[in-house]
mmCIF entry with sequence, helices, sheets and N, C-alpha, C, O atoms, coordinates in Angstrom:
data_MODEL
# 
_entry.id   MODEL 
# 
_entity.id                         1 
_entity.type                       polymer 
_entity.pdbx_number_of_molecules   1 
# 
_entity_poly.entity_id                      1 
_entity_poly.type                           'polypeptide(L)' 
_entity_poly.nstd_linkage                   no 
_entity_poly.nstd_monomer                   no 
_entity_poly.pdbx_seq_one_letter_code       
;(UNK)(UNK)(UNK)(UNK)(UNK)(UNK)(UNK)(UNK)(UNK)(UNK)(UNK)(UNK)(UNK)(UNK)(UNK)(UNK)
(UNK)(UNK)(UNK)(UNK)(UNK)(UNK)(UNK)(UNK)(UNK)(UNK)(UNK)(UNK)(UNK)(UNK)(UNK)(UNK)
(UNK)(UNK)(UNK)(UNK)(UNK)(UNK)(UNK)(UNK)(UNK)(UNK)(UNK)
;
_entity_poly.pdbx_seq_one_letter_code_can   XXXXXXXXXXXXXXXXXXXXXXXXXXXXXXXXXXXXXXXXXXX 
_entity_poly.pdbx_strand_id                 A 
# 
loop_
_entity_poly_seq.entity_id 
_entity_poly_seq.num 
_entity_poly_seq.mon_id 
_entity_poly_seq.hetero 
1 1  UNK n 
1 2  UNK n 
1 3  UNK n 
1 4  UNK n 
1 5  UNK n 
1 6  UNK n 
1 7  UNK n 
1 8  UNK n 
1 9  UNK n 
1 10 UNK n 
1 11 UNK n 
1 12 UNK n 
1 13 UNK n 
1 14 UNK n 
1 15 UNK n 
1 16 UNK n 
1 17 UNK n 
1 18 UNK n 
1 19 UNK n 
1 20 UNK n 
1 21 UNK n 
1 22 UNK n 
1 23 UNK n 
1 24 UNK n 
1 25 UNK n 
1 26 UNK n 
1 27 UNK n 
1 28 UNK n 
1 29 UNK n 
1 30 UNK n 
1 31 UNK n 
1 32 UNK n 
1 33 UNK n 
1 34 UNK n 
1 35 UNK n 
1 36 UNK n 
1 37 UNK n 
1 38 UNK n 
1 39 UNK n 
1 40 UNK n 
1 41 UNK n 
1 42 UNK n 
1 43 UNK n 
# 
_struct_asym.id          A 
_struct_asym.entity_id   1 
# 
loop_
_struct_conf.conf_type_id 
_struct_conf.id 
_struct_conf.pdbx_PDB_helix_id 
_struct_conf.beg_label_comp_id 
_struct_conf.beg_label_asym_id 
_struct_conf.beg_label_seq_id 
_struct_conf.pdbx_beg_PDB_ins_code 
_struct_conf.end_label_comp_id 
_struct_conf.end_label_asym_id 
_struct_conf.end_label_seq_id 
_struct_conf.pdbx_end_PDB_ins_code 
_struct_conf.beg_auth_comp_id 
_struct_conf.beg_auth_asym_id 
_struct_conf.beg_auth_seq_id 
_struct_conf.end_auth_comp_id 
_struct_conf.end_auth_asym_id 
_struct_conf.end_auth_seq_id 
_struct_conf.pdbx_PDB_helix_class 
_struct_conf.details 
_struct_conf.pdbx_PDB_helix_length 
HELX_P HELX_P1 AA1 UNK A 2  ? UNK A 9  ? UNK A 2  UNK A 9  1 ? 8  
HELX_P HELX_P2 AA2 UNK A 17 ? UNK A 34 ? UNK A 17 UNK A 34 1 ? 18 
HELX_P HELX_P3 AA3 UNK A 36 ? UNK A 42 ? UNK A 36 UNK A 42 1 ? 7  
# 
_struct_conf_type.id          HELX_P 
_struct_conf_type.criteria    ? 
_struct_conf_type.reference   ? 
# 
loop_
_atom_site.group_PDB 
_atom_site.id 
_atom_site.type_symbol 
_atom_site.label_atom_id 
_atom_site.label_alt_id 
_atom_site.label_comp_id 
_atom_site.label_asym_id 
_atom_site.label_entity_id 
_atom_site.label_seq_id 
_atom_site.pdbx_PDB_ins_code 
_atom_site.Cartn_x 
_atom_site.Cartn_y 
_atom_site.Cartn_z 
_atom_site.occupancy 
_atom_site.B_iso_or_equiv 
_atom_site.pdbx_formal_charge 
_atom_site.auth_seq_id 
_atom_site.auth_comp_id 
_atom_site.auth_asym_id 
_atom_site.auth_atom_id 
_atom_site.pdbx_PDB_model_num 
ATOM 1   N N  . UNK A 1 1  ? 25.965 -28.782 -1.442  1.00 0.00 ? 1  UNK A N  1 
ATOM 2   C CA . UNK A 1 1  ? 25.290 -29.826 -2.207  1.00 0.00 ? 1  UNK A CA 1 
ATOM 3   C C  . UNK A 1 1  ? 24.555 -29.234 -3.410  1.00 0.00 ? 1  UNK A C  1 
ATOM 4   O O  . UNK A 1 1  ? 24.525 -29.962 -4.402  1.00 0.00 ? 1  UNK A O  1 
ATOM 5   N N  . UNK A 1 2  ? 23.966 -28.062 -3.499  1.00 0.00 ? 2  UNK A N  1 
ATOM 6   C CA . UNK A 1 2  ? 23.091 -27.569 -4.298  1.00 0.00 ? 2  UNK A CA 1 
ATOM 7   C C  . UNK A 1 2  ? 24.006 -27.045 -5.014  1.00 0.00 ? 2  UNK A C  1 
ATOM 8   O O  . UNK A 1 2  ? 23.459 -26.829 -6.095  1.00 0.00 ? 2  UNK A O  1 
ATOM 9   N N  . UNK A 1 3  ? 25.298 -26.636 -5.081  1.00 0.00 ? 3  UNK A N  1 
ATOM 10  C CA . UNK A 1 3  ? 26.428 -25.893 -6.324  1.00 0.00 ? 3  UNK A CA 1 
ATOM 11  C C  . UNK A 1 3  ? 26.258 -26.918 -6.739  1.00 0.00 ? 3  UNK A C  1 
ATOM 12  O O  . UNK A 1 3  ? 25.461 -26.929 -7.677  1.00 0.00 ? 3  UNK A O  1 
ATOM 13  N N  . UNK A 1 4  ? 26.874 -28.343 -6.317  1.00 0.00 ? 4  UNK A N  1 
ATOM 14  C CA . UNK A 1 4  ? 27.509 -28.961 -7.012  1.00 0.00 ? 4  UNK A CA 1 
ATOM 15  C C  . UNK A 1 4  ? 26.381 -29.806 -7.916  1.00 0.00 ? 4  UNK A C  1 
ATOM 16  O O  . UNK A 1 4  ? 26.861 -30.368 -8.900  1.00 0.00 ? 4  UNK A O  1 
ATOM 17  N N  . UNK A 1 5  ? 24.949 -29.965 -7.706  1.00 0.00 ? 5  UNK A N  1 
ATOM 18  C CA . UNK A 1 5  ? 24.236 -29.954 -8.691  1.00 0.00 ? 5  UNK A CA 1 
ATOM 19  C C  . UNK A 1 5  ? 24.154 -29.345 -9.800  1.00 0.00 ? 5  UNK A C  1 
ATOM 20  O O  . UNK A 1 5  ? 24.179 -29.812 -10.938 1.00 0.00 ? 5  UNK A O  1 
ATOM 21  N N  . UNK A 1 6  ? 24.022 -27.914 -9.329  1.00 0.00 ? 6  UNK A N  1 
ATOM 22  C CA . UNK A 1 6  ? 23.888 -27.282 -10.542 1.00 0.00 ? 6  UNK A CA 1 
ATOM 23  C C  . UNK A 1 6  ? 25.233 -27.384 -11.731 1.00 0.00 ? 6  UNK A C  1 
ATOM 24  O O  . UNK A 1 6  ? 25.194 -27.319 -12.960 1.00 0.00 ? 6  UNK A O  1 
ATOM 25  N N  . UNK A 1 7  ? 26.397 -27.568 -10.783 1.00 0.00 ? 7  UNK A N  1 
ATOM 26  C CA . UNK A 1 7  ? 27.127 -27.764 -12.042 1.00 0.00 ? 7  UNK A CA 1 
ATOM 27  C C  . UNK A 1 7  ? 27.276 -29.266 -12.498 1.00 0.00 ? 7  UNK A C  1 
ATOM 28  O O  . UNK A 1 7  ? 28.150 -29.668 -13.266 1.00 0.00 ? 7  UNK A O  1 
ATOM 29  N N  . UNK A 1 8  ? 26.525 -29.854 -12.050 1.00 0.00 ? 8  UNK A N  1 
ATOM 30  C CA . UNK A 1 8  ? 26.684 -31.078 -12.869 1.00 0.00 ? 8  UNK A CA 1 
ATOM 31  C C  . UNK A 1 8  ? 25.579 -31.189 -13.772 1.00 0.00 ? 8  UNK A C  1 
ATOM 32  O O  . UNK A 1 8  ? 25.433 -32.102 -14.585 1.00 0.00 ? 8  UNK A O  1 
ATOM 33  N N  . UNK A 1 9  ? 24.594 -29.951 -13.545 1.00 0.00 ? 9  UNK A N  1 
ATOM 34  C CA . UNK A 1 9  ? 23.368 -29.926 -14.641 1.00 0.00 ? 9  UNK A CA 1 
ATOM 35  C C  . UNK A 1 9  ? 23.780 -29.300 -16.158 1.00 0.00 ? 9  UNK A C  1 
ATOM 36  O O  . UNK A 1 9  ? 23.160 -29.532 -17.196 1.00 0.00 ? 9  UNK A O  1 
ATOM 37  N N  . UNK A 1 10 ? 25.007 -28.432 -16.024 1.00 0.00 ? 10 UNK A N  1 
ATOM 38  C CA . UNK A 1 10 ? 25.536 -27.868 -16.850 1.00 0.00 ? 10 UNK A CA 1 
ATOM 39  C C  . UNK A 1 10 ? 25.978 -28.288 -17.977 1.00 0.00 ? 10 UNK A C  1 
ATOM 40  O O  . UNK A 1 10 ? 27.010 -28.947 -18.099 1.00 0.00 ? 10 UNK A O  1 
ATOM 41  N N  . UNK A 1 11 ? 24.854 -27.766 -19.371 1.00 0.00 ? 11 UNK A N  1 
ATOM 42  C CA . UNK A 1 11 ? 26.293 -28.722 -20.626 1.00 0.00 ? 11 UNK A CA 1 
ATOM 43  C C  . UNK A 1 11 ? 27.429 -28.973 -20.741 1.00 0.00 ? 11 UNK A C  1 
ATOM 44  O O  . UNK A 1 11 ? 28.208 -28.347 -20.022 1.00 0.00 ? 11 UNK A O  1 
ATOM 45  N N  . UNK A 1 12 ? 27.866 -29.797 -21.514 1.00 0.00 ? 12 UNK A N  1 
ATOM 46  C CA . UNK A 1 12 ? 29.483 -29.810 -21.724 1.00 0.00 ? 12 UNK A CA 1 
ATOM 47  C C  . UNK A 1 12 ? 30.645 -28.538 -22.526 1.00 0.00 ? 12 UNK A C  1 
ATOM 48  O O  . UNK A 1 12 ? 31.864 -28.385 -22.601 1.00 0.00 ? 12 UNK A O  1 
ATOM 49  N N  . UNK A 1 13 ? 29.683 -27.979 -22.908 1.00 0.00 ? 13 UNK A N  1 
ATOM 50  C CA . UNK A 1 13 ? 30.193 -27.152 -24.322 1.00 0.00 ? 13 UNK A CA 1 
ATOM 51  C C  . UNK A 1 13 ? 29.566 -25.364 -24.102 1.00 0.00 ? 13 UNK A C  1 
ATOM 52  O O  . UNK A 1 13 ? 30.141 -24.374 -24.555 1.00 0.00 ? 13 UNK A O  1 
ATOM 53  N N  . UNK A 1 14 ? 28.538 -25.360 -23.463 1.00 0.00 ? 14 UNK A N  1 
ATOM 54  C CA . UNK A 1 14 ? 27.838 -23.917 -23.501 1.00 0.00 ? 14 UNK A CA 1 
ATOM 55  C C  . UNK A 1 14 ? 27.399 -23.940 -22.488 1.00 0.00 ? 14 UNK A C  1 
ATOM 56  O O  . UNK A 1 14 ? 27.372 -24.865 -21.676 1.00 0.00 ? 14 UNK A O  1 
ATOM 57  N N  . UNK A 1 15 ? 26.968 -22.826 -22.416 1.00 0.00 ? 15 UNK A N  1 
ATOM 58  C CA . UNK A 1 15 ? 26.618 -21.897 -20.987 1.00 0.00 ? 15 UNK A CA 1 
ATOM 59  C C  . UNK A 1 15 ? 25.629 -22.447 -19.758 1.00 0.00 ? 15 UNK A C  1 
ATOM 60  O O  . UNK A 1 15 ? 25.726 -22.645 -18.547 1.00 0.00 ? 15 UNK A O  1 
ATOM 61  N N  . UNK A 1 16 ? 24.269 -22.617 -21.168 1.00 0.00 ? 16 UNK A N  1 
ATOM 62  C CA . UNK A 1 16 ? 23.038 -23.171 -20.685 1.00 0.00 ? 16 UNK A CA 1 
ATOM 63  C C  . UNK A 1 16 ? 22.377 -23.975 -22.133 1.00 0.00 ? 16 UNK A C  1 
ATOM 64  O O  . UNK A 1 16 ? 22.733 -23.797 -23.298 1.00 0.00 ? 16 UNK A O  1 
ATOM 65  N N  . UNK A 1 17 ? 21.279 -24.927 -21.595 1.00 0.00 ? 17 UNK A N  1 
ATOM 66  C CA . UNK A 1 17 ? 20.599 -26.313 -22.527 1.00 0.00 ? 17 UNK A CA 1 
ATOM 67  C C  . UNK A 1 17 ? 20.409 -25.103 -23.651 1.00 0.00 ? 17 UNK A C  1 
ATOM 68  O O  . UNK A 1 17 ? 21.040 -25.069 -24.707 1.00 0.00 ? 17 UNK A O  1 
ATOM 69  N N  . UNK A 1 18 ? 19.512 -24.203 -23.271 1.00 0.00 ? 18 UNK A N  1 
ATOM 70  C CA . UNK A 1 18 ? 18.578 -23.651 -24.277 1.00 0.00 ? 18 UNK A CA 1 
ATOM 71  C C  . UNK A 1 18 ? 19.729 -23.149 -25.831 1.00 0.00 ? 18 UNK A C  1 
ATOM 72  O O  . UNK A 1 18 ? 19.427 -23.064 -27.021 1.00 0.00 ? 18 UNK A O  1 
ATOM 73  N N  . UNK A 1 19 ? 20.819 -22.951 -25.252 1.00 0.00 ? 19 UNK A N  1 
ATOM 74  C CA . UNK A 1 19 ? 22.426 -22.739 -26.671 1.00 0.00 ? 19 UNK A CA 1 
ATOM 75  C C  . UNK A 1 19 ? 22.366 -23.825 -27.247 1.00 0.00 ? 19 UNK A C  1 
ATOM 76  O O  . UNK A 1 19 ? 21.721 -24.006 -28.281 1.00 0.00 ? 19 UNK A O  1 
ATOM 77  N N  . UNK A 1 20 ? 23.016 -24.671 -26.666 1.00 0.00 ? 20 UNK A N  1 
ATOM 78  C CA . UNK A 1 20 ? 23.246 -26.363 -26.973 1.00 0.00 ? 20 UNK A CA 1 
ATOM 79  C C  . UNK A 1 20 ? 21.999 -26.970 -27.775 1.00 0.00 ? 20 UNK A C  1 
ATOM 80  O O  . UNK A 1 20 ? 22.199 -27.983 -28.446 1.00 0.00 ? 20 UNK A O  1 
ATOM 81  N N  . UNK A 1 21 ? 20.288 -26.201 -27.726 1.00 0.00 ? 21 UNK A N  1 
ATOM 82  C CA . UNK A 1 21 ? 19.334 -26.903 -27.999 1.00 0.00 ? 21 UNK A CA 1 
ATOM 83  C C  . UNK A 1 21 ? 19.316 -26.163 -29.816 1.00 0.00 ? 21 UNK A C  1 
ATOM 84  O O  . UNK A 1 21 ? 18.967 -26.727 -30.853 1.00 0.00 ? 21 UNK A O  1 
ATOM 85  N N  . UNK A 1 22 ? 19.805 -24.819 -29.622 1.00 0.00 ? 22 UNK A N  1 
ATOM 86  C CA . UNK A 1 22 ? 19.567 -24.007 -30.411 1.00 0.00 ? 22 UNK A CA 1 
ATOM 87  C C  . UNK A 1 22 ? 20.769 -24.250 -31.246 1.00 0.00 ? 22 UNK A C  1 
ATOM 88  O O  . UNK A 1 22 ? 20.607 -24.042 -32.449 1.00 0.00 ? 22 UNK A O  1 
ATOM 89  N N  . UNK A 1 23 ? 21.823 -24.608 -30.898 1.00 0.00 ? 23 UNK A N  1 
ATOM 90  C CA . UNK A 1 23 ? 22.999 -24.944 -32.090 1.00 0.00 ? 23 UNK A CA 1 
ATOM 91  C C  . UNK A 1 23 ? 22.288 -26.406 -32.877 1.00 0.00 ? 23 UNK A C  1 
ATOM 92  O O  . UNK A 1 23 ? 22.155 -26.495 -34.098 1.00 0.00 ? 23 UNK A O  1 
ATOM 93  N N  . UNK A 1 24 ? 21.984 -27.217 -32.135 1.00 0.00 ? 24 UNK A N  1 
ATOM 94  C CA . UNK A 1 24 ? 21.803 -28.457 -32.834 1.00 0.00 ? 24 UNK A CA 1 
ATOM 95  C C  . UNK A 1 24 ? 20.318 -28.372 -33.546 1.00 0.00 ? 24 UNK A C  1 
ATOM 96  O O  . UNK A 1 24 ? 20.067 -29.322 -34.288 1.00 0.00 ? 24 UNK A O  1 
ATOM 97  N N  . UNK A 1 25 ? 19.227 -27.285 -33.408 1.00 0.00 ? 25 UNK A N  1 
ATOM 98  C CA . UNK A 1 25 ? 18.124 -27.013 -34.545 1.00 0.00 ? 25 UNK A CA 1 
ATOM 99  C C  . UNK A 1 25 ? 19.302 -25.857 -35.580 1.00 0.00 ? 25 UNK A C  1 
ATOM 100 O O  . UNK A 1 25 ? 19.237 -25.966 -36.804 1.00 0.00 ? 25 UNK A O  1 
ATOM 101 N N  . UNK A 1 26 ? 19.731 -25.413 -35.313 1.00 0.00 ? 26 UNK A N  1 
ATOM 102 C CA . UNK A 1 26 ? 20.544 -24.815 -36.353 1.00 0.00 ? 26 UNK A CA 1 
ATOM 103 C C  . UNK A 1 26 ? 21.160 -25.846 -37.342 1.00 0.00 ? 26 UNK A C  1 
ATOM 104 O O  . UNK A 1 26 ? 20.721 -26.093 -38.465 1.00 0.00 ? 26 UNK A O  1 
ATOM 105 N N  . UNK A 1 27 ? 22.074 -26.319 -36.842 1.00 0.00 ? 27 UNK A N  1 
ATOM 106 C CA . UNK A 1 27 ? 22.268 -27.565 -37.440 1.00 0.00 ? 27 UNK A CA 1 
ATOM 107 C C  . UNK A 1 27 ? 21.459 -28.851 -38.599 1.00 0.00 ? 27 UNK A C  1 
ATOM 108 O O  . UNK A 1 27 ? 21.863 -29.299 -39.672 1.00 0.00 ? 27 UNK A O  1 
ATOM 109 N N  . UNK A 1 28 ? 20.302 -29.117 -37.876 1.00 0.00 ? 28 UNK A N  1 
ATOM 110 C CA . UNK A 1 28 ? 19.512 -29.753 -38.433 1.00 0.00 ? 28 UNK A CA 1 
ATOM 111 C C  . UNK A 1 28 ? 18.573 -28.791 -39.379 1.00 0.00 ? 28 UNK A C  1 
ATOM 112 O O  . UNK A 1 28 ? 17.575 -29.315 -39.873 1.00 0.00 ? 28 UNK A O  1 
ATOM 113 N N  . UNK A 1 29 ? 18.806 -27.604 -39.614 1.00 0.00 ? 29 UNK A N  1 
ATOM 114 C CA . UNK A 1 29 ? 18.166 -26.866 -40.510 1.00 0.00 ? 29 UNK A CA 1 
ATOM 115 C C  . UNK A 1 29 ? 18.844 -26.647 -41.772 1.00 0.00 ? 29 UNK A C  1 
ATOM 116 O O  . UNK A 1 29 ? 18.323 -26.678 -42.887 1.00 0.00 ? 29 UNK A O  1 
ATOM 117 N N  . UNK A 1 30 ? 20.046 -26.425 -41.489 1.00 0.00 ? 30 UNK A N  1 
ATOM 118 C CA . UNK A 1 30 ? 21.427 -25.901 -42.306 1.00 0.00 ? 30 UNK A CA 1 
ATOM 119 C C  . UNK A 1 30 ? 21.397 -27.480 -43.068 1.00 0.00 ? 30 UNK A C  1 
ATOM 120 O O  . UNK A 1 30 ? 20.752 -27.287 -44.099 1.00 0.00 ? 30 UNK A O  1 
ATOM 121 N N  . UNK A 1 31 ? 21.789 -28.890 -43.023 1.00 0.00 ? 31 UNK A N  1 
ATOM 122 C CA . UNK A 1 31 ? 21.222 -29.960 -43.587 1.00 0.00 ? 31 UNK A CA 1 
ATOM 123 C C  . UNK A 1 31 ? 20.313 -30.165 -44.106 1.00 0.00 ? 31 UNK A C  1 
ATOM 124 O O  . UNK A 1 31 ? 20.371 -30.667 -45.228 1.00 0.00 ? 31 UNK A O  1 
ATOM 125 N N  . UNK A 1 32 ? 18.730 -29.775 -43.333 1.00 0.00 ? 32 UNK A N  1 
ATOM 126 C CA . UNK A 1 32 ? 17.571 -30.013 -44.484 1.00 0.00 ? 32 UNK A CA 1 
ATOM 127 C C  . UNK A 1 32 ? 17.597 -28.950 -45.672 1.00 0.00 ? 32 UNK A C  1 
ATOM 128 O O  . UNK A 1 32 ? 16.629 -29.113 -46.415 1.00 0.00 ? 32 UNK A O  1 
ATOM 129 N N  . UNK A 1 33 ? 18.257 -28.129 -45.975 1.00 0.00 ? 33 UNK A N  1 
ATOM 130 C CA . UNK A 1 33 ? 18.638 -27.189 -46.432 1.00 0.00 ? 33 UNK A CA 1 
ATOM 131 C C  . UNK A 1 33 ? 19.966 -27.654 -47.658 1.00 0.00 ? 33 UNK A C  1 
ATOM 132 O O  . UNK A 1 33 ? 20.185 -27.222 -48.790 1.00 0.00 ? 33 UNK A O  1 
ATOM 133 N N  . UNK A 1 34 ? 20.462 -28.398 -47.072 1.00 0.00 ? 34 UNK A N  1 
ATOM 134 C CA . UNK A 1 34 ? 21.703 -28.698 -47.951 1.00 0.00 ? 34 UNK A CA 1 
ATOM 135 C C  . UNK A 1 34 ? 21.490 -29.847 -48.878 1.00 0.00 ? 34 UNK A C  1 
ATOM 136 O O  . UNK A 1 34 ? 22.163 -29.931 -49.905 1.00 0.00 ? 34 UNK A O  1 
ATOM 137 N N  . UNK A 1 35 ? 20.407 -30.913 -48.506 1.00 0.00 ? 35 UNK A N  1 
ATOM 138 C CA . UNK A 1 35 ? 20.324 -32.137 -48.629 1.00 0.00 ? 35 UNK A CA 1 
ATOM 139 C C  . UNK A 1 35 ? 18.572 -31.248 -49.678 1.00 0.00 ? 35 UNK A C  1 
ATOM 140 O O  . UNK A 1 35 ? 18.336 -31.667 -50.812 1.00 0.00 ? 35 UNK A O  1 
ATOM 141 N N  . UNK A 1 36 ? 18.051 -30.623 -49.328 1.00 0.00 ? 36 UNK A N  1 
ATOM 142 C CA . UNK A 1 36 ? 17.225 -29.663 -50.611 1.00 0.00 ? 36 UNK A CA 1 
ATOM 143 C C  . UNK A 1 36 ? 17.686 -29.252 -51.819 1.00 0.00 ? 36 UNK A C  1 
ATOM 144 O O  . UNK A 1 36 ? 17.201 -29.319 -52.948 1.00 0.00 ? 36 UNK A O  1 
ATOM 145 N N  . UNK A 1 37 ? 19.035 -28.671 -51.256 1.00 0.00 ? 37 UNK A N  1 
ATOM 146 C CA . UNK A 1 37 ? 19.194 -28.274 -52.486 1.00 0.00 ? 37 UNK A CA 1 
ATOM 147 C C  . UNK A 1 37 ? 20.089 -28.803 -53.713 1.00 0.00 ? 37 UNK A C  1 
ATOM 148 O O  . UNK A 1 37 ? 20.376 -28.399 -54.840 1.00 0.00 ? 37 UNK A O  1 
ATOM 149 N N  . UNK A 1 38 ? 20.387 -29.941 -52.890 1.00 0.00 ? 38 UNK A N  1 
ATOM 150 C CA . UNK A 1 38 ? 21.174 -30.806 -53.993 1.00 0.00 ? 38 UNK A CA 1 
ATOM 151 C C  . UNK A 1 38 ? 20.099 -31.894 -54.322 1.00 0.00 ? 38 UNK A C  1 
ATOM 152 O O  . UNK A 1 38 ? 20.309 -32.488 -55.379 1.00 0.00 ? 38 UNK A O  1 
ATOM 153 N N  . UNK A 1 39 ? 19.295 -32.166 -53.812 1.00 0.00 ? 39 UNK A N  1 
ATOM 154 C CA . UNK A 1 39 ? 17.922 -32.923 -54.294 1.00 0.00 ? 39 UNK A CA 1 
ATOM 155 C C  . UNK A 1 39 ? 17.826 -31.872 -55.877 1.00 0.00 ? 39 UNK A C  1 
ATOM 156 O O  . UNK A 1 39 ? 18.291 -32.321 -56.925 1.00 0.00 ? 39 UNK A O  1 
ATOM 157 N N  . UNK A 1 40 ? 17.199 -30.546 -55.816 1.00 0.00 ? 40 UNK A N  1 
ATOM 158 C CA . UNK A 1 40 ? 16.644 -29.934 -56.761 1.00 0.00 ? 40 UNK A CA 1 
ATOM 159 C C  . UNK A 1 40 ? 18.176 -29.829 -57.724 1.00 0.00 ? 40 UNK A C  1 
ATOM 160 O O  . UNK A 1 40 ? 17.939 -29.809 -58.932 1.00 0.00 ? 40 UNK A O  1 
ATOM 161 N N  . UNK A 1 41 ? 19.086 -29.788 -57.506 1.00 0.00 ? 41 UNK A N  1 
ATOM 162 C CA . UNK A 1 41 ? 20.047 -29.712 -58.549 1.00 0.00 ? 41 UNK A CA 1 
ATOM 163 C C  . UNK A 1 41 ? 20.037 -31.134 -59.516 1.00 0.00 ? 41 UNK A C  1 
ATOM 164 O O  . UNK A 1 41 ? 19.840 -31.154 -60.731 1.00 0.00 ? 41 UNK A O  1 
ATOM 165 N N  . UNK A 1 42 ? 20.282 -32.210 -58.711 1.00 0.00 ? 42 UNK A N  1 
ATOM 166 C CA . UNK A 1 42 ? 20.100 -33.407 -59.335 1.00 0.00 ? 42 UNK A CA 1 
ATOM 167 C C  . UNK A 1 42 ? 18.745 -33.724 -59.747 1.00 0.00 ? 42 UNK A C  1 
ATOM 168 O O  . UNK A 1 42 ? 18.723 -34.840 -60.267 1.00 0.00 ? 42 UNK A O  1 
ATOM 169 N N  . UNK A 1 43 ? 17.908 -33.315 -59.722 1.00 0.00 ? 43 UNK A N  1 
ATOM 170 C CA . UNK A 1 43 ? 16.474 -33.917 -60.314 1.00 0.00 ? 43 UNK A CA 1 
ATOM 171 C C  . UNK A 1 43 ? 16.266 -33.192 -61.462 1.00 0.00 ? 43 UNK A C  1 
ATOM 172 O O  . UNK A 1 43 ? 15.267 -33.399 -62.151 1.00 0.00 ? 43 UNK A O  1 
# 
């Protein structure tokens, strides 16, 4: 009973949350970042 928790606690895509948490602030950084610097090009 307790395996089969744990693998149903398991992301879909990576290992463990803390990857999965850390790709998607990557993500949302790499955008505020992209969406900056085409702000300052166009202004």
């Amino acid at each position: 009973m307790t395996e089969k928790n744990n693998q149903e606690d398991r992301p879909p895509l990576f290992g463990s949350w803390n990857s999965l948490y850390l790709l998607v602030l990557g993500h949302l950084a790499f955008l505020i970042l992209i969406f900056y610097l085409i702000t300052k090009y166009f202004s």
